[in-house]
N, C-alpha and C positions, 0 to 999 in steps of 0.2 A: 841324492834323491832328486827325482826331475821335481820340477815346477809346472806345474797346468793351470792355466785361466779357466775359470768358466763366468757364464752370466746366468745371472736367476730368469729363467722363462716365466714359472709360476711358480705360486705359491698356495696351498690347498692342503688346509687346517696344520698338525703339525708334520707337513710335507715341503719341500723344494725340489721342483723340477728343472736339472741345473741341464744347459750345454756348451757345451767345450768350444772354447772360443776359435779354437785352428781345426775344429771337426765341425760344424753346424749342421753338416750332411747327417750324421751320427743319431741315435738315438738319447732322449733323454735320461739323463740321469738324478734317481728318486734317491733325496738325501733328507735323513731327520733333521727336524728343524733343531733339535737340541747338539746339533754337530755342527750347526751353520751360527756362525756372530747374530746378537739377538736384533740389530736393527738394520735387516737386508730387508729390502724392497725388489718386488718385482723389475728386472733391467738392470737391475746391480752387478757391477763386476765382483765377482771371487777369485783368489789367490789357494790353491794349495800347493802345501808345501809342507813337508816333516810328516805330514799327515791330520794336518792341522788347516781351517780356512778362515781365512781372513779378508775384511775388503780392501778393495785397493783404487 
């Protein structure tokens, strides 16, 4: 399964607006906050991978 970075743009109630670290051109991508690790911060790297995210 690939591996893809992203970083947290924002963050808006229980929403993450994430984008792809080797796409920025790209549009954002809206993830439940209950599917993102509970102590991300805006600017934070993310890891997914398995289907699962984790910070890194």
């Amino acid at each position: 399964m690939e591996t893809i970075y992203y970083i947290v743009k924002s963050i808006d109630g229980d929403y993450a607006n994430l984008i792809r670290e080797d796409a920025q051109d790209q549009d954002t991508k809206l993830v439940a906050r209950a599917l993102l690790p509970d102590n991300i911060s805006e600017g934070c790297r993310l890891k997914y991978e398995f289907l699962q995210y984790e910070i890194c």
